[in-house]
N, C-alpha and C positions, 0 to 999 in steps of 0.2 A: 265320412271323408276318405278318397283309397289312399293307400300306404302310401303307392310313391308320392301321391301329392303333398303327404306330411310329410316324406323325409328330404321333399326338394325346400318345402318352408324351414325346416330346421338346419338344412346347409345354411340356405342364404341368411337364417340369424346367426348360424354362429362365423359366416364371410363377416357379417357385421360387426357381431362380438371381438372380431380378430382386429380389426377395421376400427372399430374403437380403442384396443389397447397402443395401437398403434398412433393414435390422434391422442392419449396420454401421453405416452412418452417423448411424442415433440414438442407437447404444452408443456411440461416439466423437465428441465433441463438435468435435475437432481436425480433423475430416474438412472438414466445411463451416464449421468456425469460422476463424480467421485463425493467422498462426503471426509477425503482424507488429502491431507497436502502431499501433491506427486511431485517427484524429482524431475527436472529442465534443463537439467546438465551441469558443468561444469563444478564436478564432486571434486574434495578435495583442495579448490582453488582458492581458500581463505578470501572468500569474498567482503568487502565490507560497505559496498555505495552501489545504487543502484538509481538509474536515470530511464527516461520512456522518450522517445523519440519526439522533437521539437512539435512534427506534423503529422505523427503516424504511430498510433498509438500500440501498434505491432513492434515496431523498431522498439529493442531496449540495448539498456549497456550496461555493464557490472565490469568494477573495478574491483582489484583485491589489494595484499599487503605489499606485493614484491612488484608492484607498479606496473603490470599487466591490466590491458582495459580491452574487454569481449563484446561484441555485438551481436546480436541473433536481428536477423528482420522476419523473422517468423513466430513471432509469439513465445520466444524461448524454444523449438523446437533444435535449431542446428545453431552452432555458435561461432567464430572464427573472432582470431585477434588482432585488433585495432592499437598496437602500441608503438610504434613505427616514432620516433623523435622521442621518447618518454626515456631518463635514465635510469637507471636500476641498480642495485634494488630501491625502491620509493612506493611507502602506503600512497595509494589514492585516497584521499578524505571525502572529495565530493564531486560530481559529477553535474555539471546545469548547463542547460542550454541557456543562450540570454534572450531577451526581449522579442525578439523577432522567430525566434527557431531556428535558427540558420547553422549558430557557432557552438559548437560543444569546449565549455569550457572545464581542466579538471587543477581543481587543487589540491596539491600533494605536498608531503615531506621536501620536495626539493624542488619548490615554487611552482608559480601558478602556467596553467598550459594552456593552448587553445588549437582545436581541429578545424577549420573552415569548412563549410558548406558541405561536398563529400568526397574532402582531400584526404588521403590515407596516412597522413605524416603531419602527427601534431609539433608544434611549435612554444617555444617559448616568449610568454608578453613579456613585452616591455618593465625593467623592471626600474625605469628613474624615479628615486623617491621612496620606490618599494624595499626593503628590506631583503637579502637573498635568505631568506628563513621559510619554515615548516607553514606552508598554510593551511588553516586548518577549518575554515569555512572560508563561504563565497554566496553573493545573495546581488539581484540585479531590479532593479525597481520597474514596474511595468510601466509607469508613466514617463519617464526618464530612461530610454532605450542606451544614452551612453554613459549612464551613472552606473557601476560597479563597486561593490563594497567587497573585503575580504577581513577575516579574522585570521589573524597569528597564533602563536606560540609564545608566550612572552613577550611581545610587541604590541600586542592590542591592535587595534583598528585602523584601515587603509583606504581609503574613496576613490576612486577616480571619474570626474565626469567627462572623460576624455574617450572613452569605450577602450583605457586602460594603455592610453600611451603616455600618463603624468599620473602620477598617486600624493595624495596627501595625508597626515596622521590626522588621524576623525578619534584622538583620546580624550574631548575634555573632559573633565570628569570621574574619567576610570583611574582604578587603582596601576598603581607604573610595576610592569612584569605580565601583566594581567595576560591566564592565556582565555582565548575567543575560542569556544565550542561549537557554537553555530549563531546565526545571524537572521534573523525571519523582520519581516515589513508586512505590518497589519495596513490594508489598504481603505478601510472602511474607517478608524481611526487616522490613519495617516501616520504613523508613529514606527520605527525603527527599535526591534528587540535585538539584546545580545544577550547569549548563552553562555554564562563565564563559570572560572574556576571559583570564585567565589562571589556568586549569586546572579541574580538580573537585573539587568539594566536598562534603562529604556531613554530614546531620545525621540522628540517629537520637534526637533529642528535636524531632519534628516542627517543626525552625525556631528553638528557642531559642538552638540556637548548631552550628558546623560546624565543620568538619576538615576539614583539605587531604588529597587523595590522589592524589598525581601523580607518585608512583613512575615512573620507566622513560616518562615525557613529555620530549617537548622544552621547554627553558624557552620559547623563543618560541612555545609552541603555544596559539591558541586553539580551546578545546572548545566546539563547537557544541550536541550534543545528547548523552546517555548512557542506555542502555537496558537495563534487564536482560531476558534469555534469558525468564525465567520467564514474562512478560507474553503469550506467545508457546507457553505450556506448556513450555519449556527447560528445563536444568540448574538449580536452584539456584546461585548464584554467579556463573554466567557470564553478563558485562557486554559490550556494543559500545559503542563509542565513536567518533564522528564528531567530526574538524577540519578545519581548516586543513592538517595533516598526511596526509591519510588516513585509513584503521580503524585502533581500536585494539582490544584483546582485554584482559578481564579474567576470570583462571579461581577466583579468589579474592575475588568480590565487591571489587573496585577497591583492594585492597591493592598489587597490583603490577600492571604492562601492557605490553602487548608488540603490537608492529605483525603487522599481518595481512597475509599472503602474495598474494601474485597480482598484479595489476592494479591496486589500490586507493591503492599509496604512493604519495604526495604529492600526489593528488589532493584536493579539498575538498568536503568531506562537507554534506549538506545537509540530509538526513534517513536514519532508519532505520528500518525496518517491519520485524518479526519480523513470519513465519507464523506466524497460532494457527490454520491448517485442518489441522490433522492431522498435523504435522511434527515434532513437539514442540519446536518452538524451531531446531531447527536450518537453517532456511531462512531466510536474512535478503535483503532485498533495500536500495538502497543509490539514493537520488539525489544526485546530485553535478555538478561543472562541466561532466563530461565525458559526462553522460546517465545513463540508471538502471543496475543492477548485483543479479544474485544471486548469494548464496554458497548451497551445499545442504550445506555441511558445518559452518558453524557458522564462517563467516568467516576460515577457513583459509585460500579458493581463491575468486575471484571472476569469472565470466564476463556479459560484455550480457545484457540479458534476453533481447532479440529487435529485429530491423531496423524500423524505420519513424520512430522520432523524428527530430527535425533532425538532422547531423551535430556532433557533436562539444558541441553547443548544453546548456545547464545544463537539469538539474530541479530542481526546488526545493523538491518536496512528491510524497508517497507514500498511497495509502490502498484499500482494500480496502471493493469494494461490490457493489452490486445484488444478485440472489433468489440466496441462499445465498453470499455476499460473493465470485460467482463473477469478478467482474473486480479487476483493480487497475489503477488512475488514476494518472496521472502528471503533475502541474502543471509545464508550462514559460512558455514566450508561448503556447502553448494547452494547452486538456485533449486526454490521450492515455489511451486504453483499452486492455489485451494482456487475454487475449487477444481481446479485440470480440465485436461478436455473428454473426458470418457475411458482415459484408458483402465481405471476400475470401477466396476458396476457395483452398485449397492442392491446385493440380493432382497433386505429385508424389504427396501420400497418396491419391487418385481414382485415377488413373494404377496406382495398386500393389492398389486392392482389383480393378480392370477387369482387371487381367492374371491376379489369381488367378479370379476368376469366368469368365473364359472358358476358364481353362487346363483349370478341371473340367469346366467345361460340351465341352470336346473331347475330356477323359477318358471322359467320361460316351458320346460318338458313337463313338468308337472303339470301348468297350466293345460298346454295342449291335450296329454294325456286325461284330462278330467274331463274337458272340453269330447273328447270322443266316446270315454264311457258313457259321458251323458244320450251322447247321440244314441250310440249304442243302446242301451235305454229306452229312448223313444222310438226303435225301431216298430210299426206294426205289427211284424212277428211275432214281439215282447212285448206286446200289449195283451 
């Protein structure tokens, strides 16, 4: 075979070879994407609530303690501030659009707010009936677009099915002072959870009246937030439960509960974010005093997500976003993105596709090179 005809074959495999690292790296996102949580901006802003755009899962908002509320429509890339009618100073507690997607509404230390559509100047609801106190959740029923629930400060619980121009107290049941942590609506049961300073409570008459359910709790444990599996595509029944204590687990829809294994004891729970990409519930991810946390088994076993947060340093908010809710955000004294968009490469996985691409690409000359001695060989001359 004459040389140059070999060395035009051995370009065009290794155009190939090159041509195939390159059809890697866009099948594997992890290649050139991070394998460490990158910074999003706004360092330093004691963030604590984080929201994802009613219809666009680009758009987010983060609030912090001094009742500044931030919006990026770019995936966390650039940010500007959206506080415009909000007093000051006032923590933001939570941030939810309602029913429709349209209304941003945020509850704070110094009552509840609401932004229209994409008016630049939030407002404050109607507050007949309402208490002027520290709200401290807010939770909106998807079947019932002008049913509105909020939790207090030592007032307990507020309804409005009015889309929050009348409130009524929704305490029966609860202990009197009680403060509300958070408020979640299992929709697959039908049933209304509240997050209280001393335990959980559940109403399955949409707020007329609740039941304790703190089986297998510590008495001094306050419950932060409670989540069912389902929300997430999970189990039916199976509940998380974030305190003061750590996880809890419930396999029986909050009947009984039981501490969760790993890492998580006695840490303080801050939020909780089930995966609904495709997991069916069983990947939960966890922020707390001591940084973010997943479990891939249904909070059995919990490991760090990945390096790059502060050390040791609290989150305080969780939430899944951008084109196909392919990141998740992480609210501490700043936004943190895992796994980012490429701006740090992970040498070790480059490193492992270059050593398989060369190793064939020297299969491939050895091969040839044998291939021509051989010829060589059966030349008639060398016969």
């Amino acid at each position: 075979m004459p040389k140059m005809f070999v060395d035009i074959i051995t370009v065009r495999i290794g155009v190939l070879l090159i041509l195939f690292s390159f059809l890697l790296v866009s099948c594997d996102s992890s290649i050139l994407g991070s394998t460490s949580w990158q910074t999003h901006g706004l360092q330093g802003q004691q963030l604590r609530v984080l929201e994802v755009g009613g219809k666009d899962a680009r758009t987010l908002y983060a609030g912090n303690t001094q009742g500044q509320i931030f919006v990026s429509s770019d995936a966390g890339q650039y940010w500007v501030e959206q506080s415009n009618g909000l007093p000051v100073p006032n923590s933001i507690h939570v941030l939810s659009f309602d029913t429709d997607g349209q209304n941003l509404y945020a509850a704070t230390a110094q009552g509840l707010f609401m932004k229209a559509g994409g008016a630049m100047v939030w407002k404050k609801v109607t507050t007949t009936g309402l208490p002027a106190i520290d709200i401290t959740s807010l939770i909106f029923l998807p079947d019932a677009p002008k049913a509105l629930y909020v939790g207090t400060s030592n007032q307990g619980i507020f309804v409005s099915n009015d889309g929050g121009t009348s409130w009524q107290s929704a305490n029966g049941g609860l202990p009197r002072d009680i403060d509300i942590n958070d408020l979640t609506f299992d929709p697959a049961q039908n049933q209304l959870w509240a997050a209280t300073s001393v335990g959980a409570y559940r109403s399955t008459n949409r707020g007329t009246s609740w039941q304790s359910f703190n089986n297998g709790l510590p008495s001094s444990i306050m419950v932060n937030m409670i989540v069912p599996a389902s929300v997430g595509g999970g189990v039916q029944g199976l509940f998380y439960m974030g305190t003061n204590h750590g996880i809890f687990l419930s396999h029986d829809s909050g009947t009984h509960w039981t501490t969760g294994a790993g890492t998580l004891a006695g840490v303080t729970v801050y939020a909780i974010l089930v995966d609904f990409r495709g997991t069916n519930g069983t990947t939960v991810y966890t922020a707390t005093n001591l940084g973010a946390f997943l479990s891939k088994d249904a909070g059995q076993n919990w490991q760090s997500v990945a390096s790059g947060l502060p050390k040791s340093a609290p989150v305080y908010a969780l939430t899944f976003g951008d084109v196909n809710n392919a990141q998740l955000y992480a609210a501490a004294d700043g936004l943190y993105a895992f796994p980012g968009t490429g701006g740090n490469v992970d040498p070790l996985r480059i490193v492992t596709y270059l050593v398989v691409i060369v190793f064939f690409f020297l299969l491939y000359r050895l091969a040839m090179r044998g291939r021509i001695m051989r010829k060589n060989l059966l030349k008639p001359e060398r016969i």
